[in-house]
PDB file of N, CA, C and O in Angstrom:
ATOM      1  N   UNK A   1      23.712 -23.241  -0.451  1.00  0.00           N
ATOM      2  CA  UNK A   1      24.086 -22.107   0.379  1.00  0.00           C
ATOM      3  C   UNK A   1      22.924 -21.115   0.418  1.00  0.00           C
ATOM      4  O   UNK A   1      22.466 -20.716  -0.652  1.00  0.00           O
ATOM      5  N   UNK A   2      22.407 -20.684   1.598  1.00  0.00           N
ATOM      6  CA  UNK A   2      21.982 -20.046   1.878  1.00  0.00           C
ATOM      7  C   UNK A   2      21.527 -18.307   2.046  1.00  0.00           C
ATOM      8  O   UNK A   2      21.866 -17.669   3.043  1.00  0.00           O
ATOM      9  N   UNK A   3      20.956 -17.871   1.245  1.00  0.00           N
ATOM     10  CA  UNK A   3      21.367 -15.848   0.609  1.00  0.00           C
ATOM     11  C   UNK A   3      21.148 -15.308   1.686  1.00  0.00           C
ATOM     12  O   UNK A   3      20.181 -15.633   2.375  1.00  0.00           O
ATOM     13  N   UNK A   4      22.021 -14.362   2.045  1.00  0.00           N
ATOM     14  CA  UNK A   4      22.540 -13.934   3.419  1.00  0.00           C
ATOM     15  C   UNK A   4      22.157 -11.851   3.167  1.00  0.00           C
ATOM     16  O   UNK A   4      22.494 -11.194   2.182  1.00  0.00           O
ATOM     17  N   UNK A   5      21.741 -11.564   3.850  1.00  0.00           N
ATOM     18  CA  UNK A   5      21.303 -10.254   3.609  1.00  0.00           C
ATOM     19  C   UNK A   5      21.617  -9.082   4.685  1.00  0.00           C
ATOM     20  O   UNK A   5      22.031  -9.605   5.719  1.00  0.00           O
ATOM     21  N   UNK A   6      21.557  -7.673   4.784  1.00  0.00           N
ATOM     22  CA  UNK A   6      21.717  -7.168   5.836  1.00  0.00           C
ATOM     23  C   UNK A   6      20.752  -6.164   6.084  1.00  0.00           C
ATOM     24  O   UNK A   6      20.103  -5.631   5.183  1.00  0.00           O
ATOM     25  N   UNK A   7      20.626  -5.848   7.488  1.00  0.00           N
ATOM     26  CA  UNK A   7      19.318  -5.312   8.072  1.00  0.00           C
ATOM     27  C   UNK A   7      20.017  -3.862   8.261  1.00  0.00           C
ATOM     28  O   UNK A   7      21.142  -3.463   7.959  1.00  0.00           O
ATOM     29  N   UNK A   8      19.052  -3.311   8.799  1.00  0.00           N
ATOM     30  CA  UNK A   8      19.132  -1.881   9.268  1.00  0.00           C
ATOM     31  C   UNK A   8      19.986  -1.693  10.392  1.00  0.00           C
ATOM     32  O   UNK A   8      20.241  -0.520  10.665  1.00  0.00           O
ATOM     33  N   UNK A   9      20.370  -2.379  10.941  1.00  0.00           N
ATOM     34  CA  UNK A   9      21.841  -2.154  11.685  1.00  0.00           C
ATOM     35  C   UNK A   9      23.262  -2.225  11.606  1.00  0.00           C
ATOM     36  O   UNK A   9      24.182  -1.736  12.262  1.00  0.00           O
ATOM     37  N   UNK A  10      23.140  -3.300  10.182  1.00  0.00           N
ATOM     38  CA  UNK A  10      24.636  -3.609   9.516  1.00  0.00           C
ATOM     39  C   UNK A  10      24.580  -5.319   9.929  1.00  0.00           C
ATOM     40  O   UNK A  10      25.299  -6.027   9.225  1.00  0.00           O
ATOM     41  N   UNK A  11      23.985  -5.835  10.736  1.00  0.00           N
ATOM     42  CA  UNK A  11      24.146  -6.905  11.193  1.00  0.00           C
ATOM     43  C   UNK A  11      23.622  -8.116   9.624  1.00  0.00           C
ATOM     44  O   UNK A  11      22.891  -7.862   8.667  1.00  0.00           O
ATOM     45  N   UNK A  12      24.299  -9.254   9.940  1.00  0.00           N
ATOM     46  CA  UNK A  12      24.171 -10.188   8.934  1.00  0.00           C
ATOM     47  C   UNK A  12      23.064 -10.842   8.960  1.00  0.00           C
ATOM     48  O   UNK A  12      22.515 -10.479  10.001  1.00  0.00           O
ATOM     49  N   UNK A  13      22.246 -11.775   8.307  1.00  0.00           N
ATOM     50  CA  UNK A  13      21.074 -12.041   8.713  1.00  0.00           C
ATOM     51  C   UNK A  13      20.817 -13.283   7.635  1.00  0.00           C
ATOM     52  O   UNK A  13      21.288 -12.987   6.537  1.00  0.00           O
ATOM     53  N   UNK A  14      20.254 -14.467   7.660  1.00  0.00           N
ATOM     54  CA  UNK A  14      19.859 -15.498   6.849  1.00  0.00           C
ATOM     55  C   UNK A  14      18.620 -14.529   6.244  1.00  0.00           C
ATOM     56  O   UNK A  14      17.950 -13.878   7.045  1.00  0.00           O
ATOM     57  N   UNK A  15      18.289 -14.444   4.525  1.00  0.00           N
ATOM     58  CA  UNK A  15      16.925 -14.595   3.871  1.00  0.00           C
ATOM     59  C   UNK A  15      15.499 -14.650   4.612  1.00  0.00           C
ATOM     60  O   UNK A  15      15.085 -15.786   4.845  1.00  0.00           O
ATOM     61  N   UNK A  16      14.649 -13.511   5.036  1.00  0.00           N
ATOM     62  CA  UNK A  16      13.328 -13.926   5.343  1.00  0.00           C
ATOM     63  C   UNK A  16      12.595 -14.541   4.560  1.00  0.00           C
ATOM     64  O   UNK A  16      12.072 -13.570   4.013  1.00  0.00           O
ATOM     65  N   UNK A  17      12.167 -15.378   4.100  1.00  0.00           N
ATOM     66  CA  UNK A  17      11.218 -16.200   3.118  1.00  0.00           C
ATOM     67  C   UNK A  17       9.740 -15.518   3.044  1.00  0.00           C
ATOM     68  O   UNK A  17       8.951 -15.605   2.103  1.00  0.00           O
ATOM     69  N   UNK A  18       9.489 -14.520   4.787  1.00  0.00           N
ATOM     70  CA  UNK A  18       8.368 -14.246   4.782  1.00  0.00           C
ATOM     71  C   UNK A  18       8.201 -13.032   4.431  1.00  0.00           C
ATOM     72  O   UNK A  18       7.152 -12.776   3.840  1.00  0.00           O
ATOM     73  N   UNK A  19       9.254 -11.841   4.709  1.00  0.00           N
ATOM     74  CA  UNK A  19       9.494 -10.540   4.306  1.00  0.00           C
ATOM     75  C   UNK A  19       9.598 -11.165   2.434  1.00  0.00           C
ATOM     76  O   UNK A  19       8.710 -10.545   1.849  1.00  0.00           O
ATOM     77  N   UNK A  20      10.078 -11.779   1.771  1.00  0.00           N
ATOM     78  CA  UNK A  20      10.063 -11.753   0.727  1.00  0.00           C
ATOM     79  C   UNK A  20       9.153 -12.028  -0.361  1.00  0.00           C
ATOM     80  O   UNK A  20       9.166 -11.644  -1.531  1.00  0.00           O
ATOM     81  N   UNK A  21       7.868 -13.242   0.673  1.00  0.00           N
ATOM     82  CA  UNK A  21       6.492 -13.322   0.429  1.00  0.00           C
ATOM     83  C   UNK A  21       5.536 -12.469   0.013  1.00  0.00           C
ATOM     84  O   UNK A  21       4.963 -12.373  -1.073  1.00  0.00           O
ATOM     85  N   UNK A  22       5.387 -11.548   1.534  1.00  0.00           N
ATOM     86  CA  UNK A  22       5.031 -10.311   2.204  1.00  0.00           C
ATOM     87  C   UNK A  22       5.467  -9.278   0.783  1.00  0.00           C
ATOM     88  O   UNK A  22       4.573  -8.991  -0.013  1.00  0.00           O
ATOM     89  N   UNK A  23       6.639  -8.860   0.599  1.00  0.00           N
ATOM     90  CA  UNK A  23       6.611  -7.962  -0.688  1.00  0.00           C
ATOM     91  C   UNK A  23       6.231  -8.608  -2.009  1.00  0.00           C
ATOM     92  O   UNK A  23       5.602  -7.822  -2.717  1.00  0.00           O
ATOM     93  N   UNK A  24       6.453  -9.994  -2.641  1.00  0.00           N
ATOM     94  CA  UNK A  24       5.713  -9.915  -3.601  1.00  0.00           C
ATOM     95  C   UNK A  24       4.232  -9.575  -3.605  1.00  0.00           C
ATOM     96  O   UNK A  24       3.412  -9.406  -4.508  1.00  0.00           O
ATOM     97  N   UNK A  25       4.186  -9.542  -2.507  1.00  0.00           N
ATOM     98  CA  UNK A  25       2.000  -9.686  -2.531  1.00  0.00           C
ATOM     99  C   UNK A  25       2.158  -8.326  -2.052  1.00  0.00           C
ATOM    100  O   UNK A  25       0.997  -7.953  -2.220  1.00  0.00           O
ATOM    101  N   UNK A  26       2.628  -7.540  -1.681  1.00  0.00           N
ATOM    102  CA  UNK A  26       1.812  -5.818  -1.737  1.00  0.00           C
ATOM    103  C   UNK A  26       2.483  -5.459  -2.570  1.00  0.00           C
ATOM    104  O   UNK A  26       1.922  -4.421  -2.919  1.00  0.00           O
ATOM    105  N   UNK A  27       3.754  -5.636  -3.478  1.00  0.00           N
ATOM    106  CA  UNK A  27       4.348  -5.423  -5.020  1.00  0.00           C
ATOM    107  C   UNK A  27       3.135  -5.632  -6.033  1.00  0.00           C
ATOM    108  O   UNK A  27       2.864  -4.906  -6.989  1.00  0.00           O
ATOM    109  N   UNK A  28       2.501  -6.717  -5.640  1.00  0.00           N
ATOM    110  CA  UNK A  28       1.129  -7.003  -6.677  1.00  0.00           C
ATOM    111  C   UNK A  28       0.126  -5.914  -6.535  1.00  0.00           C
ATOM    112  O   UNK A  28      -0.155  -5.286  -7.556  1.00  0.00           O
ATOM    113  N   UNK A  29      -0.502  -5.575  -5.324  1.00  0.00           N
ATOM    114  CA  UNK A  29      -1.350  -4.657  -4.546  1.00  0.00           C
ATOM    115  C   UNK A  29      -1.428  -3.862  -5.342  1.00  0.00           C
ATOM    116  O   UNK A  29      -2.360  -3.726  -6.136  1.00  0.00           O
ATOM    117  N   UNK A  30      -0.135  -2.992  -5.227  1.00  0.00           N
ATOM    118  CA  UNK A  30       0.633  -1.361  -5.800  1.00  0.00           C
ATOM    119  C   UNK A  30      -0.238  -1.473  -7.024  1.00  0.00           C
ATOM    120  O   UNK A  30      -1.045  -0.572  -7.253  1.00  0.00           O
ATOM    121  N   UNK A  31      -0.110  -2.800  -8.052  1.00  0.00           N
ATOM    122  CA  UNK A  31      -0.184  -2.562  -9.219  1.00  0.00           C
ATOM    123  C   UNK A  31      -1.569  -2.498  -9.495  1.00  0.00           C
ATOM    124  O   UNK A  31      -1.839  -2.192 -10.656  1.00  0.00           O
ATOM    125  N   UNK A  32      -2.909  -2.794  -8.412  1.00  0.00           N
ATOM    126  CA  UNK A  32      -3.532  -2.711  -8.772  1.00  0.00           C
ATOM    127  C   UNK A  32      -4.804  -1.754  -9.017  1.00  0.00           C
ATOM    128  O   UNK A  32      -4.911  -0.952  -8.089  1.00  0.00           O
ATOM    129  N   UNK A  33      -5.636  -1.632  -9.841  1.00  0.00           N
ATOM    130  CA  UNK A  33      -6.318  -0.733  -9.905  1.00  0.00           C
ATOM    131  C   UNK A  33      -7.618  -0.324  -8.796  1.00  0.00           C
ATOM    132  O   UNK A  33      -8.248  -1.250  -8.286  1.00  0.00           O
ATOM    133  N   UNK A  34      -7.967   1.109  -8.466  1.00  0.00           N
ATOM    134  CA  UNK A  34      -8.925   1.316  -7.410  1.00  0.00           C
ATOM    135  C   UNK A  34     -10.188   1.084  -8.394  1.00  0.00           C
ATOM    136  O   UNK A  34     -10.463   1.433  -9.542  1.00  0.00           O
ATOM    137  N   UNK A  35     -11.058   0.045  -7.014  1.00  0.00           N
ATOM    138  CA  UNK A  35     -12.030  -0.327  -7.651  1.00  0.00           C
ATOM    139  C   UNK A  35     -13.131   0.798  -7.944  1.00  0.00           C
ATOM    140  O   UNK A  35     -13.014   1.775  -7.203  1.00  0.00           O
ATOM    141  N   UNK A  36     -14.297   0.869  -8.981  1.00  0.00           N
ATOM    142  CA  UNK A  36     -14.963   1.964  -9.106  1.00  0.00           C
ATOM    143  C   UNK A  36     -15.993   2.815  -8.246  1.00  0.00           C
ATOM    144  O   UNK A  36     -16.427   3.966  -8.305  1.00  0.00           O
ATOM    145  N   UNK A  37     -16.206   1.587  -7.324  1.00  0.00           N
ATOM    146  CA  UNK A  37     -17.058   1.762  -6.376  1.00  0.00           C
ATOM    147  C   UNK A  37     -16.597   2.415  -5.300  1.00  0.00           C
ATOM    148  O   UNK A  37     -17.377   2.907  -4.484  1.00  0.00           O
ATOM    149  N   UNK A  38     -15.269   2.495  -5.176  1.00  0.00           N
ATOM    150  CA  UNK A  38     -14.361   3.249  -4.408  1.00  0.00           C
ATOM    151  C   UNK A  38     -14.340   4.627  -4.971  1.00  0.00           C
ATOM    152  O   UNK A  38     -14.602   5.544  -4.193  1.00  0.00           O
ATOM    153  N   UNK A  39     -14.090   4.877  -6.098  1.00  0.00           N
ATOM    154  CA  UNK A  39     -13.367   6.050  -6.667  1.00  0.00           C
ATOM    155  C   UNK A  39     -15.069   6.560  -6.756  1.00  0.00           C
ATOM    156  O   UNK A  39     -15.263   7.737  -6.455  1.00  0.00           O
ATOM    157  N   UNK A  40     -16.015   5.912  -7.065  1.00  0.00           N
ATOM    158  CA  UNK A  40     -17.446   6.542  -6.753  1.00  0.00           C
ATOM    159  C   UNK A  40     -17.860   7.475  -5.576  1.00  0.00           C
ATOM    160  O   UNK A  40     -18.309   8.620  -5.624  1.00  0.00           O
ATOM    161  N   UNK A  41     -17.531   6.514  -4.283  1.00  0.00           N
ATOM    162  CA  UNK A  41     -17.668   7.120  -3.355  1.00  0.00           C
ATOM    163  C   UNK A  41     -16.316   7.616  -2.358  1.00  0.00           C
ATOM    164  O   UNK A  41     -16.159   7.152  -1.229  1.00  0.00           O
ATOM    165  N   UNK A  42     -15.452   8.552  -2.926  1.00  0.00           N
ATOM    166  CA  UNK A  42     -14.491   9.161  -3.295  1.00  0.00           C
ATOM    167  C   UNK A  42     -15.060  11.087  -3.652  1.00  0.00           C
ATOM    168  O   UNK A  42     -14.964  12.141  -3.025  1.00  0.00           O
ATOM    169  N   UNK A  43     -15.630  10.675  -4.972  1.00  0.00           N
ATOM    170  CA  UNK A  43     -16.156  11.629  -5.883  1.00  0.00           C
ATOM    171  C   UNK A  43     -17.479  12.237  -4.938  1.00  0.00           C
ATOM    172  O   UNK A  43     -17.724  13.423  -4.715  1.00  0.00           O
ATOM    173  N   UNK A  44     -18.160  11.162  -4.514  1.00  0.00           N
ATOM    174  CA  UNK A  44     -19.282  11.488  -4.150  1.00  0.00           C
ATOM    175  C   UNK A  44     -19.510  12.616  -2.311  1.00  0.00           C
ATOM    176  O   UNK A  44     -20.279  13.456  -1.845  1.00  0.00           O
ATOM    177  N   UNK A  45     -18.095  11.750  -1.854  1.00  0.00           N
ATOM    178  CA  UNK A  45     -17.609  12.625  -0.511  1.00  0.00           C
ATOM    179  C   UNK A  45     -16.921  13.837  -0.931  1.00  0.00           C
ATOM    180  O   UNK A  45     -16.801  14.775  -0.143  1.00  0.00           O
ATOM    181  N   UNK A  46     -16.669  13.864  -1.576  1.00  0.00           N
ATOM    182  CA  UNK A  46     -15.505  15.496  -2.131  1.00  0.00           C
ATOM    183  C   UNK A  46     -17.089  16.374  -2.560  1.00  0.00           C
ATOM    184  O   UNK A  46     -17.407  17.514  -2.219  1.00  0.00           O
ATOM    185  N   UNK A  47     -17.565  15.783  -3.068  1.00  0.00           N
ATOM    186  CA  UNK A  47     -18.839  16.571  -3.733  1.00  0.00           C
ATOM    187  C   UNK A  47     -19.512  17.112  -1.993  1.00  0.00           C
ATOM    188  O   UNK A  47     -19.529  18.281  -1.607  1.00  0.00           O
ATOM    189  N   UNK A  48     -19.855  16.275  -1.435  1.00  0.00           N
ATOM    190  CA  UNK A  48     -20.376  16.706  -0.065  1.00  0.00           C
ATOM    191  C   UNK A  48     -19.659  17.612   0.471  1.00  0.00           C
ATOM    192  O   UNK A  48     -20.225  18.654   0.800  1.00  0.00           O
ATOM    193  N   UNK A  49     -18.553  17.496   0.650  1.00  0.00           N
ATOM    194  CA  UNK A  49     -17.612  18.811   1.792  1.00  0.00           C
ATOM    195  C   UNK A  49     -17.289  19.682   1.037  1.00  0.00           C
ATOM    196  O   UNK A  49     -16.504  20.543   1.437  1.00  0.00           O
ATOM    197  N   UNK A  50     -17.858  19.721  -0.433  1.00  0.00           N
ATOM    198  CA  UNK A  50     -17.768  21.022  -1.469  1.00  0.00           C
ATOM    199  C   UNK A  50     -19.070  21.401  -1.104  1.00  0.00           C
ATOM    200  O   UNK A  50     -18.841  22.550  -0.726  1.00  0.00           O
ATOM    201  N   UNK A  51     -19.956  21.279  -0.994  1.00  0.00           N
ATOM    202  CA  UNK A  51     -21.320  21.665  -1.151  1.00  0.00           C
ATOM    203  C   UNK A  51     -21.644  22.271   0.425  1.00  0.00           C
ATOM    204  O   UNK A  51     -22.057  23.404   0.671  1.00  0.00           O
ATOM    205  N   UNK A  52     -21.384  21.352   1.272  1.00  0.00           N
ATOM    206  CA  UNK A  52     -21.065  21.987   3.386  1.00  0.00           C
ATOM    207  C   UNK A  52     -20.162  22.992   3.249  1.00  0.00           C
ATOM    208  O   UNK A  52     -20.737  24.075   3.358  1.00  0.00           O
ATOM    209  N   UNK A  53     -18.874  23.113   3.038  1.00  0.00           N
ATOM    210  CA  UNK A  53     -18.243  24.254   3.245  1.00  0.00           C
ATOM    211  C   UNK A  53     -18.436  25.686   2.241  1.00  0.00           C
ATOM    212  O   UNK A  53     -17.898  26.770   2.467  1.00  0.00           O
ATOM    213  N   UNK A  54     -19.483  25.320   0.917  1.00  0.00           N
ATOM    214  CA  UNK A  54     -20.316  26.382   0.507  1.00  0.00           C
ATOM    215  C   UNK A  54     -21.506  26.595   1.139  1.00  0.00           C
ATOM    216  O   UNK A  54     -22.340  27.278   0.544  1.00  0.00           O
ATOM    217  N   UNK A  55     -21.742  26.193   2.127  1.00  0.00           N
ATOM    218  CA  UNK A  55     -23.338  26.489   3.071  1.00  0.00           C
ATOM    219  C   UNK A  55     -23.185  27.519   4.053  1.00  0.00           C
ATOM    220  O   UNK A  55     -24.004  28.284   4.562  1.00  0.00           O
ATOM    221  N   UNK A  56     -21.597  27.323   4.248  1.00  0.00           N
ATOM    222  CA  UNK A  56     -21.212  27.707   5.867  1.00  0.00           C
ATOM    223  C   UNK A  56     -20.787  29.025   5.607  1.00  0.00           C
ATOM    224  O   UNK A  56     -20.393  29.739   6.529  1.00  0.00           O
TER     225      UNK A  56
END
C-alpha cells in the first residue's frame, strides 16, 4: 500500500518520491558548513562598504 499524503488544498495525493528526495538533499545542505573562502570574502566586502561609507 501506497503512503498517501495531503497538499495545500486538502486534496489527497499518492507520496512524491521526488519532493521527498529533493528534501533529504537540502535537509543535508542546511547542515552544512559555509565554506571559508566564502565567509573570507563576506568579511572582506563588509570591510569595503565600512571603509566607502566612512569616505562619504
Amino acid at each position: 500500500m501506497k503512503e498517501r499524503d495531503t497538499d495545500r488544498t486538502g486534496r489527497r495525493h499518492e507520496a512524491d518520491p521526488i519532493n521527498e528526495n529533493l528534501r533529504r538533499v537540502y535537509d543535508g545542505l542546511i547542515d552544512d558548513e559555509v565554506p571559508d573562502r566564502f565567509t573570507d570574502l563576506l568579511r572582506k566586502l563588509r570591510e569595503q562598504d565600512q571603509k566607502k561609507d566612512g569616505n562619504t
